[in-house]
Structures are given as C-alpha cells and as structure tokens.
GUTOR-145190 format. One record per residue (C-alpha): residue number from 1; chain; x, y, z. Coordinates in steps of 0.1 Angstrom, whole numbers. Layout:
REM GUTOR-145190
REC   num   chaine       x       y       z
REC   NUM        A       X       Y       Z
...
***
This chain:
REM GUTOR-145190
REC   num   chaine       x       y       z
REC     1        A     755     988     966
REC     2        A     786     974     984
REC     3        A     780     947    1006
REC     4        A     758     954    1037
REC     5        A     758     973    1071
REC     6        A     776     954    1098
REC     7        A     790     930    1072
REC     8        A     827     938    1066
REC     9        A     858     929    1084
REC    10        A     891     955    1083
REC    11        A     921     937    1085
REC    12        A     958     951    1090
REC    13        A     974     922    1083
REC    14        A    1006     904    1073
REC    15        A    1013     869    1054
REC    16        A    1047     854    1059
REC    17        A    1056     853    1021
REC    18        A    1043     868     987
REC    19        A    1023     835     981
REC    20        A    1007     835    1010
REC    21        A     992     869    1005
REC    22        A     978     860     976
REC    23        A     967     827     984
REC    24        A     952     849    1017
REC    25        A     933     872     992
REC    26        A     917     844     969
REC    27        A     906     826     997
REC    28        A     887     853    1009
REC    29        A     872     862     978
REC    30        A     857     824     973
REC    31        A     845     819    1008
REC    32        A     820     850    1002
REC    33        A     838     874    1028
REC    34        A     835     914    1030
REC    35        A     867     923    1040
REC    36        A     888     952    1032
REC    37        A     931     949    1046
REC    38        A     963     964    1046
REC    39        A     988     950    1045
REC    40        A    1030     949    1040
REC    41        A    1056     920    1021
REC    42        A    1081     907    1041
REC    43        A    1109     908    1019
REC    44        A    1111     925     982
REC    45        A    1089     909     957
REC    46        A    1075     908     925
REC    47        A    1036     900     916
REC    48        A    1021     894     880
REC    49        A     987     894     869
REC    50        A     967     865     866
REC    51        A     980     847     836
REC    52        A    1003     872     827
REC    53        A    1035     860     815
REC    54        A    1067     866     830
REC    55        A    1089     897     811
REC    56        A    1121     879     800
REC    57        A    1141     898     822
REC    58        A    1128     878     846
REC    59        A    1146     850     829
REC    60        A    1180     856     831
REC    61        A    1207     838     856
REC    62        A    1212     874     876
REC    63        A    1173     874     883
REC    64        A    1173     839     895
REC    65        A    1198     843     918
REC    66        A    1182     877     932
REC    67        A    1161     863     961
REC    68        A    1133     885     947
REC    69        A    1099     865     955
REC    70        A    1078     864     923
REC    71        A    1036     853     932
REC    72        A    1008     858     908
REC    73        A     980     877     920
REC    74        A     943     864     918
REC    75        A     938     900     898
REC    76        A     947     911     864
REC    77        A     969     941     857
REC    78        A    1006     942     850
REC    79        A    1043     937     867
REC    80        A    1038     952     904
REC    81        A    1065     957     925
REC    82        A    1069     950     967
REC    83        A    1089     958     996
REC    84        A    1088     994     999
REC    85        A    1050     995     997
REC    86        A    1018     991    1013
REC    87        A     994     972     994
REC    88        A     959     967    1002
REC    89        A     926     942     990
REC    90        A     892     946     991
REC    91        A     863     918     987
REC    92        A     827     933     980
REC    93        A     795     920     968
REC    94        A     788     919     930
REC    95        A     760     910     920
REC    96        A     741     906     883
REC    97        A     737     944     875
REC    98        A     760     958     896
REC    99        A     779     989     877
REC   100        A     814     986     877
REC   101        A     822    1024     880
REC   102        A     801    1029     908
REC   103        A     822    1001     931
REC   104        A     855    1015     917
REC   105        A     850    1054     927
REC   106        A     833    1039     962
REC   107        A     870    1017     968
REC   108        A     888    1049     952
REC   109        A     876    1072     977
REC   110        A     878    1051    1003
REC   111        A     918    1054     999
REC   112        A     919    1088     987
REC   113        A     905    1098    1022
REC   114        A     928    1077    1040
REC   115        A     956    1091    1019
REC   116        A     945    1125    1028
REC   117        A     947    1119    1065
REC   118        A     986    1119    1062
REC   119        A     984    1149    1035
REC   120        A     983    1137    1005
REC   121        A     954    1146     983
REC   122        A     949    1125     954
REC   123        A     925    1123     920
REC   124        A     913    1090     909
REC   125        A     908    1081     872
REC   126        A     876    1067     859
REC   127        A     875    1039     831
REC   128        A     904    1044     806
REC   129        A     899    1029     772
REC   130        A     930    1001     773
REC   131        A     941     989     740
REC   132        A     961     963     749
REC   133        A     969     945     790
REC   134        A     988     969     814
REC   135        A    1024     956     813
REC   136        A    1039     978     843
REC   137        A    1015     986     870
REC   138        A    1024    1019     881
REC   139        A    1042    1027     849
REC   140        A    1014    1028     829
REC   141        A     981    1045     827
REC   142        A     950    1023     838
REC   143        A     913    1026     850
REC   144        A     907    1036     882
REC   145        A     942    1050     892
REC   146        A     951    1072     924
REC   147        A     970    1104     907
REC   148        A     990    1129     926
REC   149        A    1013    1155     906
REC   150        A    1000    1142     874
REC   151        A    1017    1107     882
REC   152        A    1003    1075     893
REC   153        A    1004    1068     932
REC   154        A     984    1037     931
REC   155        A     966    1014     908
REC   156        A     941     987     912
REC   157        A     939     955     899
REC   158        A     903     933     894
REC   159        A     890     899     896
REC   160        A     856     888     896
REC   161        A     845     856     921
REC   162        A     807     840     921
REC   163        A     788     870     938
REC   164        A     824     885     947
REC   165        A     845     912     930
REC   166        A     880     914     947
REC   167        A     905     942     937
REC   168        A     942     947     952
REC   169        A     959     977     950
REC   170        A     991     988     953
REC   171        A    1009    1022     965
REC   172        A    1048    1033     967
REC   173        A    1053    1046    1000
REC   174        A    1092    1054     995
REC   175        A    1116    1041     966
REC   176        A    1112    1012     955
REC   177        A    1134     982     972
REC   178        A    1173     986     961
REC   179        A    1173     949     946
REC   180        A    1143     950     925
REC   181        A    1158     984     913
REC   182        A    1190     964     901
REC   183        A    1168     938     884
REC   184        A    1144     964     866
REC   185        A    1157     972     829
REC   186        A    1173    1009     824
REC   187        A    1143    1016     797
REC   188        A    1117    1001     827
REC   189        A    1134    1021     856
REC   190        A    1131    1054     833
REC   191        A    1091    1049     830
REC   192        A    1089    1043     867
REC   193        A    1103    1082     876
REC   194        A    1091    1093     850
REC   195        A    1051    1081     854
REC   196        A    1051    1067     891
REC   197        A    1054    1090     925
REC   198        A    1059    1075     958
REC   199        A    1040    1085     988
REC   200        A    1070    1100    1007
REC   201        A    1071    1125     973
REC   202        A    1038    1133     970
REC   203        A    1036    1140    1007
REC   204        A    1070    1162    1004
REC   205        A    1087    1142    1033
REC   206        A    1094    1107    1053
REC   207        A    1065    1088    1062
REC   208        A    1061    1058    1086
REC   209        A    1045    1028    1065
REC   210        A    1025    1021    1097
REC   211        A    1011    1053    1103
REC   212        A     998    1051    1061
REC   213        A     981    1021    1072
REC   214        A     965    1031    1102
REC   215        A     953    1061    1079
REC   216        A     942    1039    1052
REC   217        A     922    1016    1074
REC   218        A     906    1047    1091
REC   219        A     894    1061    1054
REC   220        A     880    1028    1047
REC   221        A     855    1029    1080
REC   222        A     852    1066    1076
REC   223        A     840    1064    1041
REC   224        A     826    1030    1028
REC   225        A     791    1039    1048
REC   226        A     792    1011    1069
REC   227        A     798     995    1101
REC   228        A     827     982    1098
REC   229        A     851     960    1128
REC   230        A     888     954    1133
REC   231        A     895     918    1134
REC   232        A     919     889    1135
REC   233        A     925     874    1102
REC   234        A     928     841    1112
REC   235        A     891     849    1132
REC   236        A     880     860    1091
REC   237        A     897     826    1076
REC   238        A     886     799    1099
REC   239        A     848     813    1099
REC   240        A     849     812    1064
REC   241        A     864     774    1063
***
C-alpha cells in the first residue's frame, strides 16, 4: 500500500535553481512527507544521479563556460537533461515488505493517466534486467519507463529514505533546450532521436508545459486512490521542519 487516505500533499511547484529542487525533494523525503509535485527548471540544466560521475564532456573549457546548471539528484539513474521539460517527484511510504513493482506500476499509472488527459497514451515498462548503471536517462532503456511510439517519454529514477521511497521522474515536453543540445556529443545527440520522444511528438502537435502539469497533477488525484489536497510548498516544508 501507498501511504494513507487523506495523507498526501500535490504540489505544482517551482525552486529558483536546479539545487534547490533537489535539495526541495530530499528534504521531503527525510522529514516523512507524502507528497507528489510538478514541477519546471528555471533555466537549462543538467542533473546526475547520486554518485554518478560527471561524463568528461562535462569537463571541457566550452562546458564550463555554458551557464548550464549541473545538481545531483537524491535518486540514482543516469545524465538527465532540463529546461524544456516537466519533471515531477513523488515521496511514498515504504515499509519492510513492501514490493517494489507494485509502488512503481501505482506511480506509473498515475502519470500515464495524466498523460492521457492531453492525448497521449503511453505503456510503462516493468523491471528491466540492468547489467550495468543507466548512463543517459532517456537514451537508454530502464525499469519502469513511460513508452510512446516504441521510444522512451519518461523514466524514473529511485532512492530509498528510512520508511520513505522517493522517485523523480522526468519527461521531454518539446526539444530539448538549444544550449544543452550544443554541449551534448554528436554520438549522445544521435541516441537521444533515435531512443527518446518528446511530448509535443508523441502528442503530434504544440503543447503548453502548464496545461501537461495541470493534467499530470489531475492523474495523480484521479488515480493514486486517495484523498489527496493542493497545497503551498512552503505550508509542506515548514510543517515538516
């Protein structure tokens, strides 16, 4: 089970910077919150997984002087990439016993019907054997995955916390930000048309990114099977402190 009735607080919500979103998600996750939000980056920006280590690209003098933000998340999973997508976390309850695949294909569906409400349907992947860590998010296969035309829409990344499991996800609603597209290497940029598909593709025309998140907001209370409110985020953050 997922949390309890009445328990969960819905968040469309903004942090000022790439850190701060993270540092926003973690926080949640170790003060014991339910909480499921959507939210945008302010600028173009690149997260790693936790502990992952930084492709050498990312290295060079020409990525320095970018102005891409780089922020690891609190999750595992590979190289995501920000500006021109809507991204969205969920803390629920995990207890002792708890069965992985059963929280996954509740948070999967919870998206899918939001996704569906601006017509796009999706399939989600179950648990993919991984021989070795994601590198690319979106590039690459991985458990859990939103599909749509046989390419990856959005993948999930997962963290366990005391009593917590938090997972952030991460969709493409149109092309991905012109400057990270400069930074990306030509072999990189290939596997991202080649295995990715934006939003705005799958759904065969222009979509407003705030209209995605009012729909993906609305799946979540629709589907999770519980009461669920709209509230402040700084309401969520200085209960929980």
């Amino acid at each position: 089970m997922i949390g309890a009735p009445g328990a969960w607080q819905v968040l469309a919500h903004d942090e000022p910077t790439a850190a701060a979103q993270m540092a926003y998600d973690q926080a949640s996750a170790l003060a014991g919150l339910q909480m499921f939000r959507v939210f945008r980056w302010s600028r173009p920006a690149i997260s790693l997984g936790w502990k992952q280590p930084r492709p050498a690209w990312m290295a060079t003098p020409a990525f320095g002087a970018s102005d891409i933000e780089v922020v690891e998340r609190p999750t595992g999973g590979g190289v995501a990439l920000h500006g021109s997508d809507l991204s969205c976390s969920a803390v629920v309850s995990y207890e002792p016993g708890a069965r992985l695949h059963e929280v996954m294909d509740r948070i999967a569906g919870a998206v899918a019907a939001g996704l569906g409400q601006v017509g796009v349907p999706v399939q989600w992947l179950g648990e993919v054997p991984a021989s070795r860590r994601v590198i690319y998010c979106l590039a690459e296969t991985s458990s859990y995955a939103l599909m749509s035309q046989g390419r990856k829409l959005c993948g999930f990344a997962l963290r366990r916390f005391p009593g917590r499991l938090l997972v952030q996800g991460s969709l493409l609603v149109s092309e991905m930000p012109a400057a990270i597209r400069r930074a990306l290497p030509e072999e990189t940029r290939r596997a991202y048309r080649a295995q990715a598909i934006t939003l705005e593709e799958a759904a065969g025309h222009a979509l407003e990114p705030e209209a995605v998140r009012r729909a993906l907001l609305d799946g979540w209370r629709s589907s999770s099977g519980f009461e669920a409110v709209v509230v402040s985020a700084a309401a969520v953050l200085s209960h929980a402190v």
